[in-house]
Every structure is written in structure tokens, then in C-alpha cells.
mmCIF file of the C-alpha atoms, coordinates in Angstrom:
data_MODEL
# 
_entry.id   MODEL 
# 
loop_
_atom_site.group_PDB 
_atom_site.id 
_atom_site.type_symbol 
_atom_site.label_atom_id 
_atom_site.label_alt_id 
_atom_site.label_comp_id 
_atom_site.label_asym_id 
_atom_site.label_entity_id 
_atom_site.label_seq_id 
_atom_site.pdbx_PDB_ins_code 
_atom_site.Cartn_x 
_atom_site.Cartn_y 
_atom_site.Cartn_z 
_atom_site.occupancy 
_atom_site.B_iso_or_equiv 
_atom_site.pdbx_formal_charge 
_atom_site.auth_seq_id 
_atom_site.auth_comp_id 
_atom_site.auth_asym_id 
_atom_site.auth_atom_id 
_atom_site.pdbx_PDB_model_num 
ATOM 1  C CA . UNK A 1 1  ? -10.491 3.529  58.422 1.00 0.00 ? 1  UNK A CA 1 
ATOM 2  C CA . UNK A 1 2  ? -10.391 6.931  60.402 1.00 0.00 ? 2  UNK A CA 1 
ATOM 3  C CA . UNK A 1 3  ? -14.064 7.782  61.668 1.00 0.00 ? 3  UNK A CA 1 
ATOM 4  C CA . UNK A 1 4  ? -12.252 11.401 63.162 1.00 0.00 ? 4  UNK A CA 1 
ATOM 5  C CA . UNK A 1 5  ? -14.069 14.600 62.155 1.00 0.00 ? 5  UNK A CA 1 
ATOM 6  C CA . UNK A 1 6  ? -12.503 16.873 59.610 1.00 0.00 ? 6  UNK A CA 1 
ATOM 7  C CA . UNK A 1 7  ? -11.378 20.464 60.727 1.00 0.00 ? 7  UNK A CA 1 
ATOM 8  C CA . UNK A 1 8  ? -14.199 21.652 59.019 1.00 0.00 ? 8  UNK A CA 1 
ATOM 9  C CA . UNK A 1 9  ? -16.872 19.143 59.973 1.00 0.00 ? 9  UNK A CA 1 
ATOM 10 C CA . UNK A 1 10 ? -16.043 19.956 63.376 1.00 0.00 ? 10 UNK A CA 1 
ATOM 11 C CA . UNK A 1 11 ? -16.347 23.667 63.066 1.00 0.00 ? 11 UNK A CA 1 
ATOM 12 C CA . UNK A 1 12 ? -20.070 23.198 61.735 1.00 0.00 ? 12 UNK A CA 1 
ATOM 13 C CA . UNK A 1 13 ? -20.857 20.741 65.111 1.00 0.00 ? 13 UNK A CA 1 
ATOM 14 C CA . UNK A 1 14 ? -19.232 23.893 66.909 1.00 0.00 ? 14 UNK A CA 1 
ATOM 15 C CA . UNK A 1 15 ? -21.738 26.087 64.974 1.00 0.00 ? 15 UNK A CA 1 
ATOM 16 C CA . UNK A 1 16 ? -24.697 23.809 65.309 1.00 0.00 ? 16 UNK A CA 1 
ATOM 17 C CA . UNK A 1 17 ? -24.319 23.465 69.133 1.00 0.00 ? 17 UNK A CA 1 
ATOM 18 C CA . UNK A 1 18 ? -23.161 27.275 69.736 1.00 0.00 ? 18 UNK A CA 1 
ATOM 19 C CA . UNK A 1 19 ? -26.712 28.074 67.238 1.00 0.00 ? 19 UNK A CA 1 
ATOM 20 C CA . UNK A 1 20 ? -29.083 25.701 69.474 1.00 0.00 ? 20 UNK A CA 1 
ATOM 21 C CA . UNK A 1 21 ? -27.817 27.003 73.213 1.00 0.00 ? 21 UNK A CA 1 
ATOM 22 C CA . UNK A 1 22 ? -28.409 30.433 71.788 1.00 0.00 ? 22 UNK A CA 1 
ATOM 23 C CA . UNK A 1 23 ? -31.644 29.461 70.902 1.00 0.00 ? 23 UNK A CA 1 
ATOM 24 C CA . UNK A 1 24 ? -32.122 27.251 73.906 1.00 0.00 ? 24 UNK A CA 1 
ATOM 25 C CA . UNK A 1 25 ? -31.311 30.466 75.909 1.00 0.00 ? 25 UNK A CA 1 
ATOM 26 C CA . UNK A 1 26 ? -33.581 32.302 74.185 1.00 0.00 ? 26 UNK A CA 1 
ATOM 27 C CA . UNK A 1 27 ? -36.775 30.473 74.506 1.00 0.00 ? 27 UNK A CA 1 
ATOM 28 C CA . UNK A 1 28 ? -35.507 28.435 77.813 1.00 0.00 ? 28 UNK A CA 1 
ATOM 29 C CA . UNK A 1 29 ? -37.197 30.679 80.506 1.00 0.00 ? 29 UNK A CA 1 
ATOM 30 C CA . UNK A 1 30 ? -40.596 32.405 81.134 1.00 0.00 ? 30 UNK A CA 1 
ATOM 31 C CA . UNK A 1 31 ? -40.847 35.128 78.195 1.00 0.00 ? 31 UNK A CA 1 
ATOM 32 C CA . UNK A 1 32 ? -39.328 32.733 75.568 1.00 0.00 ? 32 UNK A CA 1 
ATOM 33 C CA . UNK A 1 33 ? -41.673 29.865 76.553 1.00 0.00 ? 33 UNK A CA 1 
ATOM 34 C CA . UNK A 1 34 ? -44.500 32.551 76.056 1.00 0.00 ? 34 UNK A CA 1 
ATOM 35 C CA . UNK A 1 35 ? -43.132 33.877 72.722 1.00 0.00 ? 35 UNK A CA 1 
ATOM 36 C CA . UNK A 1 36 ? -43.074 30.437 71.509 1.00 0.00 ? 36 UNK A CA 1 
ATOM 37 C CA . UNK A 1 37 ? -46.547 29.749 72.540 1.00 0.00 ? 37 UNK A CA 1 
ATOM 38 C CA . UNK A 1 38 ? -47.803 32.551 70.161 1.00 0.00 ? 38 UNK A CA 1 
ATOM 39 C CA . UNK A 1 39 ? -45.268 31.589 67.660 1.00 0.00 ? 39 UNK A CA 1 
ATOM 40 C CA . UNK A 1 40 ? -46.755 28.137 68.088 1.00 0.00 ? 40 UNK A CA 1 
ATOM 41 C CA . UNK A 1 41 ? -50.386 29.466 67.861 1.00 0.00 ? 41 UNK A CA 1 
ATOM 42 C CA . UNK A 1 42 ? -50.091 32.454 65.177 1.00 0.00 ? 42 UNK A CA 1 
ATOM 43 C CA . UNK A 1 43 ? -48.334 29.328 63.028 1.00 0.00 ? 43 UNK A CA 1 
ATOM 44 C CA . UNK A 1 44 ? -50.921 26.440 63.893 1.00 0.00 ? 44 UNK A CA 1 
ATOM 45 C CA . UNK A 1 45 ? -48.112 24.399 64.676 1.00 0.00 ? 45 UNK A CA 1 
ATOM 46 C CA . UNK A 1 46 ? -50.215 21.386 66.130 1.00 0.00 ? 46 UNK A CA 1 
ATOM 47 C CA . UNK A 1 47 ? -53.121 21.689 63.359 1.00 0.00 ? 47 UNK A CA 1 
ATOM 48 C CA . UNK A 1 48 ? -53.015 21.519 59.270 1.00 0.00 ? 48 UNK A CA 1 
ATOM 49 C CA . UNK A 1 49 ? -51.926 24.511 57.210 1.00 0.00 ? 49 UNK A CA 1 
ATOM 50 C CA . UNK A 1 50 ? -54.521 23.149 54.521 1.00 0.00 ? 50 UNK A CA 1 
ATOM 51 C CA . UNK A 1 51 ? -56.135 25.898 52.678 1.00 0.00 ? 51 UNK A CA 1 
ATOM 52 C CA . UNK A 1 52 ? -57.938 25.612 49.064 1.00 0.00 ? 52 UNK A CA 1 
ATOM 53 C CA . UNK A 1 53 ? -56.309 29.182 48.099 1.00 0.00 ? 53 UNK A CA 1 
ATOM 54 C CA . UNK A 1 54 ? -52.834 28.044 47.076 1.00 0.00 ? 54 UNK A CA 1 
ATOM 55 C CA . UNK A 1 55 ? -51.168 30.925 47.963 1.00 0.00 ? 55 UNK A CA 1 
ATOM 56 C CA . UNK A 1 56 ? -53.081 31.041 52.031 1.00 0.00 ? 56 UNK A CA 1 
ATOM 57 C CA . UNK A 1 57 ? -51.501 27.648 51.728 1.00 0.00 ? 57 UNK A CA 1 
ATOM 58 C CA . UNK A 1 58 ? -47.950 28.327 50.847 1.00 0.00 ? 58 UNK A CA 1 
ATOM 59 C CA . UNK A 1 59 ? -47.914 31.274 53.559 1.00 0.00 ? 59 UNK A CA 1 
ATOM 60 C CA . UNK A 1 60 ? -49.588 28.866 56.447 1.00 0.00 ? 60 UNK A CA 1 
ATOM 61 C CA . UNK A 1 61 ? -46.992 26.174 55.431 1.00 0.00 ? 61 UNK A CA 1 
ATOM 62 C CA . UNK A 1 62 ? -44.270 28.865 55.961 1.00 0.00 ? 62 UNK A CA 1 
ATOM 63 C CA . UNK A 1 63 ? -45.246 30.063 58.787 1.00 0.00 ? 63 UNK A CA 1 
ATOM 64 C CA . UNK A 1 64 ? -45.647 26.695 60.760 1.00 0.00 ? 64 UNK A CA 1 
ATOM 65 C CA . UNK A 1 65 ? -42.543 25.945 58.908 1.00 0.00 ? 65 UNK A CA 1 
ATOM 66 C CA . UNK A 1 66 ? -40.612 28.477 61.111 1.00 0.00 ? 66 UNK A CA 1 
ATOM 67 C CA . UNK A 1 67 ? -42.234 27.414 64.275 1.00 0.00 ? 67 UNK A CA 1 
ATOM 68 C CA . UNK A 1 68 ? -40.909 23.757 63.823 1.00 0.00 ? 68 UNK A CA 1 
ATOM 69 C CA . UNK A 1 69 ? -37.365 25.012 62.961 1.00 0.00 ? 69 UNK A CA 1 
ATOM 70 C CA . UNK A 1 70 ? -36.885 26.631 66.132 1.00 0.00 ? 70 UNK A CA 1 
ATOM 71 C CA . UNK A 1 71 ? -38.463 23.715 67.958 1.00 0.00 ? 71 UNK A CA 1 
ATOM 72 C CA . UNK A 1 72 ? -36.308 21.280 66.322 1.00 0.00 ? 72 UNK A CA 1 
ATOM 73 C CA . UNK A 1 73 ? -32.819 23.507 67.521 1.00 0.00 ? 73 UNK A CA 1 
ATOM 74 C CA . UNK A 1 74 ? -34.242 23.815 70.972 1.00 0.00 ? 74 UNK A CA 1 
ATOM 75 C CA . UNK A 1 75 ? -34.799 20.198 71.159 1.00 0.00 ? 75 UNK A CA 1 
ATOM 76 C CA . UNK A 1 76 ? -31.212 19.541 70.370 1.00 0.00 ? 76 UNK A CA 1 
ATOM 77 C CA . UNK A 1 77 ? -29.668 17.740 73.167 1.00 0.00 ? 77 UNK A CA 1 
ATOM 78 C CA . UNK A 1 78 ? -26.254 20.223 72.568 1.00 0.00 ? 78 UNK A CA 1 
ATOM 79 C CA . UNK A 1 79 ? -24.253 17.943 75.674 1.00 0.00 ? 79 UNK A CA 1 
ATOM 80 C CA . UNK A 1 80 ? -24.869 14.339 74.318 1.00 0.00 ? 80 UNK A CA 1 
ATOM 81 C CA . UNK A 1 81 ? -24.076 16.218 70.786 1.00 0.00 ? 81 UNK A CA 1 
ATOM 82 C CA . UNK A 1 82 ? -20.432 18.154 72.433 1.00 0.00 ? 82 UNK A CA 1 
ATOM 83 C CA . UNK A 1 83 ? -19.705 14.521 74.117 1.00 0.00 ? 83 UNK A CA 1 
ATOM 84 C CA . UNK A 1 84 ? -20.031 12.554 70.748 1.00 0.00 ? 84 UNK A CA 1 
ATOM 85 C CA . UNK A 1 85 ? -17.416 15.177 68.780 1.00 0.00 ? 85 UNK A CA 1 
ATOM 86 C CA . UNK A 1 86 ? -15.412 15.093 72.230 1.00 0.00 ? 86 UNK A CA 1 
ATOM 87 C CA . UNK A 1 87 ? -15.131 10.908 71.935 1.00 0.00 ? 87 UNK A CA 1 
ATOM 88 C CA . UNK A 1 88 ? -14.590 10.903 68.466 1.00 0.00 ? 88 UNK A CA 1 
ATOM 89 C CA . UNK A 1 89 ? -11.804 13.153 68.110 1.00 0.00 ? 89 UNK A CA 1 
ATOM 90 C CA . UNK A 1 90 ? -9.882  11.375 71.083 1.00 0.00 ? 90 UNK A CA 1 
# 
């Protein structure tokens, strides 16, 4: 059985780590670690996002939905992720 990525399954691991050092870069040094912090406030990202008005809810929820996107593609270890497609397709 050949475990080797596809053409096009490597193309989206190309996106995927290209799109998390761009955001890595981004919020990596003193002004993007600050933007985050208010994105991470303004969105509650640490608290709830309950509300009794559905629709305060829905808008909380998306907002603190945003804030863990971008923390989950600067969290991306993009080297381990590059050495795994780099060993597989050998």
C-alpha cells in the first residue's frame, strides 16, 4: 500500500504551512502579540460567550470563534508539519 501524498494533497500541506508562517509572522513579534491580546479580549476568548439574547449569543460565539482560528494556525508547528510531507514523499 502507498502511504505517498497525492499532487494535490501535497499542494494543500504547501498551502496550510505557507497560510500559518504568514500568520505566525504576523502575530509573532511585539505589535501582533498586542493585536492579539485585544483580539483575545474584544472576543472573550478565555470566558463563555453565553448570552440569553440568541442573537448577542450567535455574534459573541463568532467573534471568539475568530480569535481561536488564528490561535489554532499560529500554534501550528509548520517545521515538524514540512518534515512529515518531506519523509513521506521520500
Amino acid at each position: 500500500m502507498d502511504n505517498k501524498f497525492s499532487p494535490e494533497q501535497k499542494k494543500e500541506i504547501e498551502r496550510r504551512i505557507h497560510r500559518s508562517s504568514m500568520f505566525q509572522k504576523v502575530f509573532g513579534g511585539k505589535e501582533g502579540e498586542y493585536v492579539l491580546s485585544e483580539i483575545d479580549t474584544d472576543s472573550n476568548f478565555n470566558g463563555s460567550t453565553f448570552d440569553p439574547d440568541p442573537y448577542i449569543h450567535a455574534y459573541k460565539a463568532g467573534q471568539r470563534s475568530m480569535a481561536v482560528f488564528i490561535h489554532k494556525i499560529i500554534d501550528q508547528d509548520i517545521e515538524n508539519a514540512r518534515k512529515r510531507m518531506e519523509s513521506n514523499n521520500e
